[in-house]
Every structure is written in C-alpha cells, then in structure tokens.
C-alpha positions in Angstrom: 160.3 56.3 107.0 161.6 58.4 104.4 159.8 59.9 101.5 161.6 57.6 98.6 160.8 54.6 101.2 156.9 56.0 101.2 156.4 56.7 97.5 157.9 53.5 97.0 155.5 52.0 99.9 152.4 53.8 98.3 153.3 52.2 94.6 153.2 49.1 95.7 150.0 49.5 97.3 148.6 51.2 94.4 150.7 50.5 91.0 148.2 52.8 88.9 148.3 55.8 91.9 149.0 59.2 90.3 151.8 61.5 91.1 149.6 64.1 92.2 148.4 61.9 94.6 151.4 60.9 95.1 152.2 64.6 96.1 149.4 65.1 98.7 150.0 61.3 100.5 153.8 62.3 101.2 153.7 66.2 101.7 155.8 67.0 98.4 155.3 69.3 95.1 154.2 67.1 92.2 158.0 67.7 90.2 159.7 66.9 94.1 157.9 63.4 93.4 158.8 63.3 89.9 162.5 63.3 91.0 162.2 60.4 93.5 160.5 58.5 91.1 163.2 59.5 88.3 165.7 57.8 91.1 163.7 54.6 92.1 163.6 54.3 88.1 167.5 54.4 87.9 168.1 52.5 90.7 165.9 49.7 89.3 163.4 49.6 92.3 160.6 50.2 89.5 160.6 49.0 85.8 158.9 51.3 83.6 156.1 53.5 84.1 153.4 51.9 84.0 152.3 52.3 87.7 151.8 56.0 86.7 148.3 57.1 85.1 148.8 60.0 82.8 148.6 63.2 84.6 145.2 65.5 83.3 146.7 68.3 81.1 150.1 66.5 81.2 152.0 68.6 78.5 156.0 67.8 77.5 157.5 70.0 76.4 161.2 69.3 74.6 163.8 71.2 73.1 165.2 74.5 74.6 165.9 75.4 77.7 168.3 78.5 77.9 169.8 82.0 79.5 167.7 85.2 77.4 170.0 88.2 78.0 168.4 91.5 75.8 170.5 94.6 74.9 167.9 97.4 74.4 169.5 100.5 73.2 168.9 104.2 74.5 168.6 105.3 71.1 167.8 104.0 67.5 170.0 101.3 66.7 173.5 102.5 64.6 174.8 99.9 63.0 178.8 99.5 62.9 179.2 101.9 65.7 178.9 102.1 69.5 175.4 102.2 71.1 174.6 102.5 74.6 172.6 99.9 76.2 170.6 98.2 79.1 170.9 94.6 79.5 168.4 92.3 81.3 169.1 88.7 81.9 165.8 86.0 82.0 165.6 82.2 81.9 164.3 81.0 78.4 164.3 78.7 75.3 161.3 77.6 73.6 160.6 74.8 75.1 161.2 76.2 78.5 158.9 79.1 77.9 156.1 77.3 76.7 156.4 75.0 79.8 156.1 78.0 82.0 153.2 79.8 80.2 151.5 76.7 80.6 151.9 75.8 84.1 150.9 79.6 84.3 147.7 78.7 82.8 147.0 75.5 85.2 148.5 72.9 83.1 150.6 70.2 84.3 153.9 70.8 82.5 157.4 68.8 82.4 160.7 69.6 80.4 162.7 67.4 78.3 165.7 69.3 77.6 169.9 70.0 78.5 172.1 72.4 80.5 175.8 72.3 81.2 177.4 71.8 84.4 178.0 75.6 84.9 175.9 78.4 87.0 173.6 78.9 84.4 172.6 75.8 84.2 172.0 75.2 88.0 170.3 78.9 88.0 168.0 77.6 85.0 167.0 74.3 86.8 166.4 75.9 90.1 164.0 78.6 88.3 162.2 76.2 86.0 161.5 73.6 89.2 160.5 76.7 91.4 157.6 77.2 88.7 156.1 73.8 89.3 157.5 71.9 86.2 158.9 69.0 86.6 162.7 68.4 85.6 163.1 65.0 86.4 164.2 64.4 83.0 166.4 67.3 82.1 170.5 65.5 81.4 173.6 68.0 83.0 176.4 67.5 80.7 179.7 68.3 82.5 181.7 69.2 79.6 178.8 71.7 77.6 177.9 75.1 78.0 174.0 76.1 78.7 172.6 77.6 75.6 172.4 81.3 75.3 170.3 83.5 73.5 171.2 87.2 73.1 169.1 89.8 71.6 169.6 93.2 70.6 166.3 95.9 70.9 166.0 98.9 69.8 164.7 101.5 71.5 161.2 100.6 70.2 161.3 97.2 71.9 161.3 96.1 68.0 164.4 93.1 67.3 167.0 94.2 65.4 169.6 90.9 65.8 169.7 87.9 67.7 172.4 85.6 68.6 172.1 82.1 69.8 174.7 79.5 71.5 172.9 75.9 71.2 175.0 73.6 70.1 174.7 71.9 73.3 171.5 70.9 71.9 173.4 68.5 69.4 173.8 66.2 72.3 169.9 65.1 72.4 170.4 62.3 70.0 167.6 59.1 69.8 169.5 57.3 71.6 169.2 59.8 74.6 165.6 60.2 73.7 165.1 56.4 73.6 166.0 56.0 77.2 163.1 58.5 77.9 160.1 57.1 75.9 158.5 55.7 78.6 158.4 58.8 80.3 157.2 60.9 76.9 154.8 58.2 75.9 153.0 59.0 79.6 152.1 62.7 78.7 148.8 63.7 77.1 150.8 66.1 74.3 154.1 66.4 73.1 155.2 70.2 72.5 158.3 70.5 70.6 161.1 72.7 69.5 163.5 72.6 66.5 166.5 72.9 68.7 167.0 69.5 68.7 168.6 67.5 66.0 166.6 66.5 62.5 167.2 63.0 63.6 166.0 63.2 66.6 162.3 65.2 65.5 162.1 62.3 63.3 162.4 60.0 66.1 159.9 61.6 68.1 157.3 62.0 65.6 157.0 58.5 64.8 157.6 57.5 67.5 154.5 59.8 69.2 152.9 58.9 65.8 152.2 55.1 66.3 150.4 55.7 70.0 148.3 58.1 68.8 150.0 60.8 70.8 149.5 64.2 69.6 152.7 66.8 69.2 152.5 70.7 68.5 155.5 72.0 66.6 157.2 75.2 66.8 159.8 75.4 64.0 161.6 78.2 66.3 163.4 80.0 62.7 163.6 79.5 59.0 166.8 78.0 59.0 166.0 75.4 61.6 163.0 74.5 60.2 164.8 72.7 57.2 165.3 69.9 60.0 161.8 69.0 59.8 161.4 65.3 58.1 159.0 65.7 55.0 156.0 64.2 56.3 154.6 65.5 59.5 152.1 62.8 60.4 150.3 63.4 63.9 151.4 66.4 64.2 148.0 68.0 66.0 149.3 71.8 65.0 152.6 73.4 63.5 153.1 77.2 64.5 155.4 78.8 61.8 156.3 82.5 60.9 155.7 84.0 57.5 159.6 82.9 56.5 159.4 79.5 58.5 155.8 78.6 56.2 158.2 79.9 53.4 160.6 77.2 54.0 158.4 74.2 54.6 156.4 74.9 51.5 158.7 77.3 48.9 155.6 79.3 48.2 156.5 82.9 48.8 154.0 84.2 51.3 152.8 88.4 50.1 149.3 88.1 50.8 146.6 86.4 52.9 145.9 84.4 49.4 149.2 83.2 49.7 148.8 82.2 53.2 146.0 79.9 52.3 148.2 78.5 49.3 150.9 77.4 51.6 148.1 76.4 54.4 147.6 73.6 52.0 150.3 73.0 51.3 151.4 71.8 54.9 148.3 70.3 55.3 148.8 67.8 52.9 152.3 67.0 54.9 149.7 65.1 57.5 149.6 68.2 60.0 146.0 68.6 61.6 146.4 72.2 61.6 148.7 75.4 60.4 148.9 78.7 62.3 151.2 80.7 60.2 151.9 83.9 62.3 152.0 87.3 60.4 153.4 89.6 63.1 151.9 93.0 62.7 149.4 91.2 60.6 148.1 88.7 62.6 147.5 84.9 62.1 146.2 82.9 59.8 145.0 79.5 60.2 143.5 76.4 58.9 142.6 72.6 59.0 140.6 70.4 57.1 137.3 72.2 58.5 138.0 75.6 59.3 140.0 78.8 57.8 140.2 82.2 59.1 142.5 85.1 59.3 142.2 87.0 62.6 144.4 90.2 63.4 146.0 90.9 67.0 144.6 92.8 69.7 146.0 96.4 70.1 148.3 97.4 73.1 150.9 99.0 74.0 154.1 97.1 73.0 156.7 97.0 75.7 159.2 94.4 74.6 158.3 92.0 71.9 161.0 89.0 73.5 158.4 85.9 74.6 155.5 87.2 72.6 155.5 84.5 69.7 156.1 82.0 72.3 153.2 83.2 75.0 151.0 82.9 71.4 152.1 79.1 71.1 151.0 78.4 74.6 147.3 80.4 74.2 146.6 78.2 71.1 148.3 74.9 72.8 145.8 75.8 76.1 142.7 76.1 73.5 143.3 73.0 71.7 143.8 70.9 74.8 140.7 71.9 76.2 138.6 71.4 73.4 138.1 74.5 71.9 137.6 75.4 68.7 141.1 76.4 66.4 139.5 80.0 65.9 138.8 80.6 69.0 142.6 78.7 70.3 144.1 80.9 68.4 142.0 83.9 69.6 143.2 82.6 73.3 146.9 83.0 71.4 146.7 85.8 70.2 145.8 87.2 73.9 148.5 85.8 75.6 150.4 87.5 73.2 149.0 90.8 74.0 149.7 89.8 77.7 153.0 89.4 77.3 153.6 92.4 74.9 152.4 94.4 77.3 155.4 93.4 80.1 159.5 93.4 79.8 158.7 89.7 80.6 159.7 86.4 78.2 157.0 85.3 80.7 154.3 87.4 81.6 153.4 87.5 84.7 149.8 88.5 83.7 149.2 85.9 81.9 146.5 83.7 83.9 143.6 81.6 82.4 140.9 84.5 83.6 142.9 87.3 81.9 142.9 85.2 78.6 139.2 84.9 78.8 138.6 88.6 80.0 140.7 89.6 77.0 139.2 87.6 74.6 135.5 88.1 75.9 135.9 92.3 76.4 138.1 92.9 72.8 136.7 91.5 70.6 138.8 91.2 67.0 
C-alpha cells in the first residue's frame, strides 16, 4: 500500500488522528504528511479539515519567504563611489525566518507564503522543508520572480541600505487566502508579515478575529506599515520599530515617555500588547497590566541581518507558553543576542536551553 493509500486508510479509521501521529504510523516527517494531505484535499478524497486536531504549538506563519544576499564592505561605506565587498547569499523573509527560529525552538511551524517558478524558489522550498516546516501551503507562480532582499553592511556589520524585490507578494489576494482558511483556522497562532497586501491583512484579521484566534504582527518597515487596517482587534502582540510605532500612531517617539505615549495609543487600536523596539536602546513594552522598558544584553555584534526577527520569535515562544510579556520579551531580547552574535539570519545557536541559560546567567 502506498503512503497516500495509508494516511488516507488511517483517516478514515480515526477522522480526529493528528498529523504527528500521522507521521510515526506511516514512517514520514510531519510536513511529508502535510503534503499528502494537501493532495488528498485537492483531489477531493477529504473535505475540509476537520479530521485534523490542531497540532500543540502549531504556529503559521504568512507573509515573506525570500533569497537574503548581504554586501558587507571591506572598509567604511563611500557613498557614490566604488566599494569592495563580500557577498553572502541565505534563505529569508520575515515570515520565513520566524518559521525557522521557531521550529529551532521546538515549535510546530508551517508557512503561508509565494515563490516563482525559478531556482530560487525551488532552492527556498527545499531549505524551508529540510528545517521541518511544513510547505504544503506555499503557491509557485510560473510567471513571478522569488522575492529578494539585498543588503548593504558596512564594515561594522551596521545596515547602511536595503533593497527589496516583493512584488510577487501582490499576488496573495483574499481570494487566494480564502481557499486556505481551513487550513489557517487549524493553527494555534497566526504570525504575520506586512508583505502581503492591505486587503488581504484585513482579511485575515477578521477573519482570525471572529474564532478567537490569536495573530502576532510584525509591521516589517514604516512604509509598509501604513497597510495596517485602523483597528487591530485580536491582535495578541504587534512588534514595531521606533519609525514603524511612529507611523501607526503619529506621535514622534524621543524618549521612553514617548514610548509609553504611543504604547497607548496602539493599545486602544484593540492590540493585547506593544513591543516597540528601540535598537541600541532596547524594548519597550506594554499591555493593559504591565509596562516596562528593558535594555539588550551586551555581545559582540557580528552581523545585525535576522536579529529583529530572532527577537519576534523569543517574544512569540514566551507568549505561547504562558509566560509573562516581561519576561517574553526578555526571551526576545536573547534570541536577539544569539543571533547578533553569528553571520546567521538564523542562528544556529539559538535553542530553547540557550535562551533560558542567557536569560537566567545575564541578567538585564
């Protein structure tokens, strides 16, 4: 028998079986079952999902999914002139990198997201499944090119410039995302990017809104954060930068007094909780209960690439377990520091007992 014929054999024995179990009755990774399911779906041999029990830790994560390449130049960065550099290639986007720190840190992760039909794309789909997330639900558009993102260090490791190819992006429309609810409404948590079209965020958070489905946001840069709809209802946390909390709220941020101003600001949007992130100056945070500004952990800063999106997935891995929003983003603040410390967009130190050891041994 082959394995579609037995996960299809096990389902109907057991229409509430689990795709882990799944996994250990036919001898496949949990994503390799994902996929056959994904084709059972399409070919009609099971209607909707809900033979599947949500997974435990089950995070989503949608929006980008893209080719880093980083320029880091041999000398400080002169501007409208020649300057010698060493470029790197990694698999990123938002999205995708948050995915992957998470699986990292033993959560069950899948991707929502697009690539073209190109080498890239293949390359980015191989990596992303080789890490244990499932892309069952990732579309290939023949005609669209993966997205790119291209940064230029300087020698310090600091960004000077970045550029960014994602209009294929523009393709994830609610009508795409409509064909996929049942499979987003089976997650425990929504994590999601601003690559994706305004109407399309809108979708999704009402959407995630009326089952009670809690969504992290990541507004990704000041000028994609204007497509964020002007309530944000059920949204469990939002994760902007100093400029992006500029944008959502219009209150110029100078001071920790002005963090809290704006803090409230978002609040009152319908958020749970704001984590505005300061760079060199930490975070600050705050919900109805609790405020607090906390400052980073020292070490020695490698390449910066990855680091605000390492902090996302500390404070994502708090909050799903239960803990405490200080102490979330205390766990954010050391992935951060992990991943500072490596050339990485993904660190490859960063593991739940690092996290802990950092937290527990450096204190802020």
């Amino acid at each position: 028998m082959d394995k579609e014929k037995q996960i299809l054999e096990y389902i109907r024995l057991n229409p509430f079986i689990s795709q882990q179990e799944l996994s250990e009755k036919v001898g496949l990774s949990r994503p390799a079952v994902a996929n056959y399911i994904a084709s059972l779906m399409r070919k009609g041999e099971i209607k909707g999902r809900a033979y599947i029990l949500r997974e435990e830790s089950m995070i989503l994560c949608i929006g980008g999914a893209n080719i880093d390449r980083k320029a880091r130049t041999k000398q400080n960065v002169r501007l409208h002139s020649s300057n010698p550099v060493v470029m790197s290639e990694s698999y990123g986007g938002v999205a995708r990198n948050i995915a992957e720190n998470l699986q990292k840190l033993g959560m069950e992760t899948a991707i929502l997201t697009c690539v073209g039909d190109d080498k890239e794309g293949k390359s980015l789909l191989e990596h992303t499944n080789n890490q244990g997330i499932d892309i069952s639900q990732v579309w290939t558009f023949p005609t669209e090119r993966t997205g790119t993102y291209t940064a230029l260090l300087n020698i310090d490791g600091e960004m000077v410039v970045s550029l960014a190819d994602m209009e294929i992006y523009d393709k994830l429309t609610p009508l795409l995302l409509e064909e996929k609810w049942s499979y987003i409404a089976s997650s425990n948590a929504v994590f999601l990017d601003t690559n994706i079209p305004a109407d399309s965020i809108e979708f999704l958070l009402k959407r995630c809104y009326e089952i009670n489905l809690p969504v992290f946001i990541d507004p990704v840069s000041s000028t994609k954060t204007s497509k964020l709809p002007k309530r944000l209802d059920g949204v469990k946390a939002i994760l902007p930068n100093r400029e992006e909390a500029e944008e959502l709220t219009g209150i110029k941020i100078l001071s920790i007094s002005d963090c809290k101003e704006a803090s409230q600001a978002i609040l009152k949007l319908g958020v749970e909780s704001v984590i505005i992130t300061l760079g060199e100056e930490g975070v600050y945070y705050a919900s109805q209960d609790d405020t607090g500004h906390l400052l980073p952990y020292e070490v020695d800063i490698v390449d910066v690439t990855g680091a605000g999106d390492a902090f996302a997935s500390g404070v994502i891995y708090g909050m799903m377990n239960g803990k405490p929003l200080a102490l979330s983003c205390q766990f954010g603040l050391a992935a951060s520091a992990l991943t500072l410390m490596t050339e990485h967009s993904v660190s490859p130190l960063l593991l739940p007992e690092k996290i802990l050891k950092f937290v527990k041994e450096i204190p802020l």
